[in-house]
C-alpha positions as CSV (number, residue, x, y, z in Angstrom):
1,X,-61.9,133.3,-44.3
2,X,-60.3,136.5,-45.3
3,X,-60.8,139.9,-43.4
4,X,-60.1,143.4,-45.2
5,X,-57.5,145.3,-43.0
6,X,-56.2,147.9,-45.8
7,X,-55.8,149.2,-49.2
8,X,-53.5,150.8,-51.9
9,X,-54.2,152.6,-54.8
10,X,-51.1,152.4,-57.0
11,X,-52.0,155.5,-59.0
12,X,-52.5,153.6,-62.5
13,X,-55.5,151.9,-61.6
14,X,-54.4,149.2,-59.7
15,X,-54.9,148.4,-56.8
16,X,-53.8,146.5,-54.0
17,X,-55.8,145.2,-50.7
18,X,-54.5,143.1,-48.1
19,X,-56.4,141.1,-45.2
20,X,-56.1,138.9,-43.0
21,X,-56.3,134.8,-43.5
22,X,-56.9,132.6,-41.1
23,X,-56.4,129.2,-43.6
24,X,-53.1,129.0,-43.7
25,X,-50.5,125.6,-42.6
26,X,-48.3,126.1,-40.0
27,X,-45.0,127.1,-41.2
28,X,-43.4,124.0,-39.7
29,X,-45.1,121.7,-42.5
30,X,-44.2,123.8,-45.6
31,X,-41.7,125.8,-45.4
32,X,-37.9,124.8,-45.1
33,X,-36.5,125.3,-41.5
34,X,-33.2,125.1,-39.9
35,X,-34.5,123.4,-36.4
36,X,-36.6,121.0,-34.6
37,X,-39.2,121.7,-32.7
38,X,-40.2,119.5,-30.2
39,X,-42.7,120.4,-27.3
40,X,-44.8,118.8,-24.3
41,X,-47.5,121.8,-23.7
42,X,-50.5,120.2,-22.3
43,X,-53.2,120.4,-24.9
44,X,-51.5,121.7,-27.6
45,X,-49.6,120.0,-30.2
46,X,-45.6,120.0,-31.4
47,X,-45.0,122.3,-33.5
48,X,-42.9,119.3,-34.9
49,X,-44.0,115.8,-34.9
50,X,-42.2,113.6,-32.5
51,X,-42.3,110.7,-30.5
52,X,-41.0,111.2,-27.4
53,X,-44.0,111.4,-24.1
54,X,-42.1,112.7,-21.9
55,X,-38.9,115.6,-22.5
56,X,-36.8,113.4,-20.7
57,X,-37.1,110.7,-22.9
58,X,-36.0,112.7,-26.1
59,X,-32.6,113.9,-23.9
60,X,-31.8,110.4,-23.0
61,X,-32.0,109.6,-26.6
62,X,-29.6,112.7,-27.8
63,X,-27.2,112.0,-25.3
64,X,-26.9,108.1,-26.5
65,X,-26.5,109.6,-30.2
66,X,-24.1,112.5,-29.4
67,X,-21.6,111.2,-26.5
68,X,-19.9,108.5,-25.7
69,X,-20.2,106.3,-22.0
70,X,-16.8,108.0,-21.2
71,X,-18.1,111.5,-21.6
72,X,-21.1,111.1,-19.7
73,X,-19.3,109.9,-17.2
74,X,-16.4,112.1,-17.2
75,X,-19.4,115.1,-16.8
76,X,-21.1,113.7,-13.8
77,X,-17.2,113.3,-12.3
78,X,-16.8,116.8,-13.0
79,X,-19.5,118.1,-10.4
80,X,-21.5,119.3,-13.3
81,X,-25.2,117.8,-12.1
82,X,-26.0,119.1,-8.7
83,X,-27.8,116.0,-8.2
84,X,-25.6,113.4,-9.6
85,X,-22.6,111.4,-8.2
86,X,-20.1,109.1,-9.1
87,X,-18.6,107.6,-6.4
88,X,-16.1,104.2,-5.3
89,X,-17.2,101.8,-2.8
90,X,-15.5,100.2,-0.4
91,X,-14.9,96.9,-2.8
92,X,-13.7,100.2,-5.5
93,X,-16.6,99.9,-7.7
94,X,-18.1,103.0,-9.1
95,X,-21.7,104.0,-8.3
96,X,-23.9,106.5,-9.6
97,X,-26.6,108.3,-7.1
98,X,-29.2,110.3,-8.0
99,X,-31.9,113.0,-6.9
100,X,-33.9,113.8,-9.3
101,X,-35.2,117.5,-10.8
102,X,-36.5,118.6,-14.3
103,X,-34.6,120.3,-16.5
104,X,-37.8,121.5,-18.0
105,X,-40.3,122.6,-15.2
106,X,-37.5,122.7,-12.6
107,X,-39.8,120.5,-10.2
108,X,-37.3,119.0,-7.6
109,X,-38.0,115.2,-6.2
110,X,-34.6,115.2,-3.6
111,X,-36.7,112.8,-1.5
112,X,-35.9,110.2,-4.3
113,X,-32.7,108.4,-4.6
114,X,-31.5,105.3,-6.8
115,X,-28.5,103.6,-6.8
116,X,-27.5,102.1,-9.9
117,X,-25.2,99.3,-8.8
118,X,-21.8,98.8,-9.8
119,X,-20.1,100.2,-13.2
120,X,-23.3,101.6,-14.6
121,X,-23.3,101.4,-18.7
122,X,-24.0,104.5,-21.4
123,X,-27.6,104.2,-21.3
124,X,-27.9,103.9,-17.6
125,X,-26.0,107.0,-17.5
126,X,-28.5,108.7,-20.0
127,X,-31.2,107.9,-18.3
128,X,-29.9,109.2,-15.1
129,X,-29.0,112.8,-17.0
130,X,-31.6,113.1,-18.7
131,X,-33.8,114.1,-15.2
132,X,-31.2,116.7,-14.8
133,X,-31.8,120.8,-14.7
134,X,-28.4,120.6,-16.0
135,X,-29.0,118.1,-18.7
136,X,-29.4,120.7,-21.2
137,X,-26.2,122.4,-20.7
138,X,-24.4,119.5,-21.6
139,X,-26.7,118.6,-24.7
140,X,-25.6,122.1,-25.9
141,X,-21.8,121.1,-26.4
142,X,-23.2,119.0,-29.3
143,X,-26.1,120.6,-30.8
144,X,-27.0,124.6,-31.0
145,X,-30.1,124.0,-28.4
146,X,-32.6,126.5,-27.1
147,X,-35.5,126.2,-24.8
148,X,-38.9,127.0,-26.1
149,X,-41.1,128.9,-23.9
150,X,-45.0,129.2,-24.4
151,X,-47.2,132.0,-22.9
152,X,-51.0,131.0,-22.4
153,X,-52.9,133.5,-22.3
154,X,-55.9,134.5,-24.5
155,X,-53.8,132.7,-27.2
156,X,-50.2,131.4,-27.1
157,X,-47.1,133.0,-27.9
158,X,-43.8,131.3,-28.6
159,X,-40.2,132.4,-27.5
160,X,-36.5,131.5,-26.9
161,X,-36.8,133.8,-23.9
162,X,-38.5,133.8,-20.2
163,X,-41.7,135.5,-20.5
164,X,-41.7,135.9,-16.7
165,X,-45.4,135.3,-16.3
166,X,-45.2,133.2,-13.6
167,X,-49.2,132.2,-13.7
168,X,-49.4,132.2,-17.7
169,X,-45.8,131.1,-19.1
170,X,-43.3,128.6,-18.5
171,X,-40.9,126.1,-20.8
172,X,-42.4,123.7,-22.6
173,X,-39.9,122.1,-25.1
174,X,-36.8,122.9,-27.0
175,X,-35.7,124.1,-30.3
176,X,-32.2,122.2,-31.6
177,X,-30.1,122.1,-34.8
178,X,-27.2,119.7,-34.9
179,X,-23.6,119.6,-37.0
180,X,-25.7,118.2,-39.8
181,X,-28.4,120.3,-39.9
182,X,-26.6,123.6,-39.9
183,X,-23.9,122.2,-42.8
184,X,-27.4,121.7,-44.7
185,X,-29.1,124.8,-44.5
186,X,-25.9,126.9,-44.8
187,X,-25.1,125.1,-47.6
188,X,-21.9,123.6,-46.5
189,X,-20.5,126.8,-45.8
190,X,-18.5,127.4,-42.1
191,X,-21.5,129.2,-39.8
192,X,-21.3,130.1,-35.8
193,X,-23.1,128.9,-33.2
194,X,-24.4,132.2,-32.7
195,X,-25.9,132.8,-36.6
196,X,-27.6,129.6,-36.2
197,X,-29.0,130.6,-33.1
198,X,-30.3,133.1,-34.4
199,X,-32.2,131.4,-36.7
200,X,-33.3,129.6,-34.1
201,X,-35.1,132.4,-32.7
202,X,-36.7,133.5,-35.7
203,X,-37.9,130.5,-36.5
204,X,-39.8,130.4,-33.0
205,X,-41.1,134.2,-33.6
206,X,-42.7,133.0,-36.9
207,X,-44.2,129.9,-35.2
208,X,-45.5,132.2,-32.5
209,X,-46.9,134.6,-35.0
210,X,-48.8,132.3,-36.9
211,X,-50.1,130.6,-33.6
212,X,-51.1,134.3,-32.7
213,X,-52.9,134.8,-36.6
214,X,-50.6,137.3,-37.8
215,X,-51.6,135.7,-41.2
216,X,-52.2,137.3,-44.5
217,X,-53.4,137.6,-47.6
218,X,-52.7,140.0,-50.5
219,X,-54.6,140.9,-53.7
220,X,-53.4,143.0,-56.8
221,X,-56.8,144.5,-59.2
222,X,-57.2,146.7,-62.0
223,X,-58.9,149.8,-63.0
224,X,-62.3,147.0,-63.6
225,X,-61.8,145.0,-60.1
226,X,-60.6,142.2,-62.0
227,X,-58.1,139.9,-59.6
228,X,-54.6,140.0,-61.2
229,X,-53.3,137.9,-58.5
230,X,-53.9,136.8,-54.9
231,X,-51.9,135.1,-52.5
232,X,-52.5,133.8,-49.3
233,X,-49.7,132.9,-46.6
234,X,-47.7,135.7,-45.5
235,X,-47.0,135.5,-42.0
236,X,-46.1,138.6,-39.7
237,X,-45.6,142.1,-40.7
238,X,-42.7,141.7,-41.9
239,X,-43.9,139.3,-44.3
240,X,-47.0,141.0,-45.4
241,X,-45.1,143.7,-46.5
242,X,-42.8,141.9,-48.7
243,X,-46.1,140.2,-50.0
244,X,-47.5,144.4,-50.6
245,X,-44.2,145.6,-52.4
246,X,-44.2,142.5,-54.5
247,X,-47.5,143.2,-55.8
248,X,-46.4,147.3,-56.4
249,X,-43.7,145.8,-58.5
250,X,-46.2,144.0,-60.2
251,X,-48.6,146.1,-61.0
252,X,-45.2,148.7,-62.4
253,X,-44.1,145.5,-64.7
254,X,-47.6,145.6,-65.9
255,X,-48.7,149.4,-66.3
């Protein structure tokens, strides 16, 4: 369904009209994109297909893939998860304790404590991370990782930064590009942690535009109304006018 928002007349009889279009995919399916977007909002779905249930169970499996049993455990020695220890027993075997609290939601559960038993393994270890507020922090000495935040409120909007609604917004997922990923899209050549973040970002403000309907189409006619060409998927401001200025160089090409 398209809605007329505005209008051009490029002096030669053309003319170009733009409006806005409200059948258009998500950006996530068809367009290429530098991250993965995984989230857990209540109600609404990924932006990116995935098959973890719960957060916790997609950091437990990127730990496992990106760090060895000796650097997990060499982090929890280190003091770096407020509710994780490491300690010797009497007999000197290692033990791991735990108190849990989510990374995500920052819900705290200190009344619950597990002991692992002696020498816990790699995925024991995971597992035990993974419920940290922490947890990310460490993840993001692998991968470039961001936390996805969603505002819910007469429609949702998408960030890498706090909305500080604290009745409408919260985190609900994560944005991440690993080693792989950003040799891929860069095409091999050396890029920072900070220019991938980056595109991290925008790729979350397009998500969030589209969620929002900042969708467009774009029309060029001539002198007789006749449609020279029409396109539909221009998402954001930004990219509608890039869609407007390509048809005004179209319609000079063709005057």
């Amino acid at each position: 369904m398209l809605e007329k928002i505005g209008e051009e007349a490029l002096g030669n009889g053309m003319t170009v009209e733009w409006a806005l279009c409200d059948d258009v995919e998500s950006p996530r399916t068809w367009e290429d994109n530098l991250g993965h977007m995984f989230t857990w909002a209540r109600g609404y779905d990924s932006p990116d297909e995935h098959g973890y249930k719960h957060p916790e169970d997609f950091m437990k499996s990127m730990l496992e893939e990106h760090f060895t049993f000796e650097e997990l455990a060499e982090a929890v020695r280190s003091g770096m998860f407020e509710s994780l220890r490491l300690e010797k027993d009497e007999r000197g075997c290692e033990r791991l304790e735990a108190m849990y609290r989510s990374w995500l939601t920052g819900e705290e559960a200190w009344d619950v404590v597990e002991d692992y038993g002696d020498y816990p393994d790699s995925e024991t270890l995971s597992e035990a991370i993974a419920q940290c507020a922490e947890a990310p922090a460490l993840l993001s000495q692998a991968v470039v990782l961001k936390t996805v935040y969603m505002l819910d409120h007469s429609g949702g909007a998408y960030s890498t930064r706090d909305f500080r609604d604290r009745w409408d917004s919260g985190a609900v997922g994560l944005i991440w590009a690993d080693e792989d990923d950003i040799a891929s899209w860069f095409g091999g050549v050396p890029t920072s942690r900070e220019k991938a973040s980056k595109r991290l970002d925008f790729e979350v403000e397009r998500y969030s535009q589209w969620v929002d309907g900042e969708t467009y189409a774009v029309m060029l006619s001539d002198a007789e109304g006749n449609v020279l060409d029409f396109v539909c998927g221009y998402i954001g401001d930004d990219g509608l006018e890039v869609g407007i200025e390509d048809m005004r160089e179209q319609a000079k090409r063709a005057a």
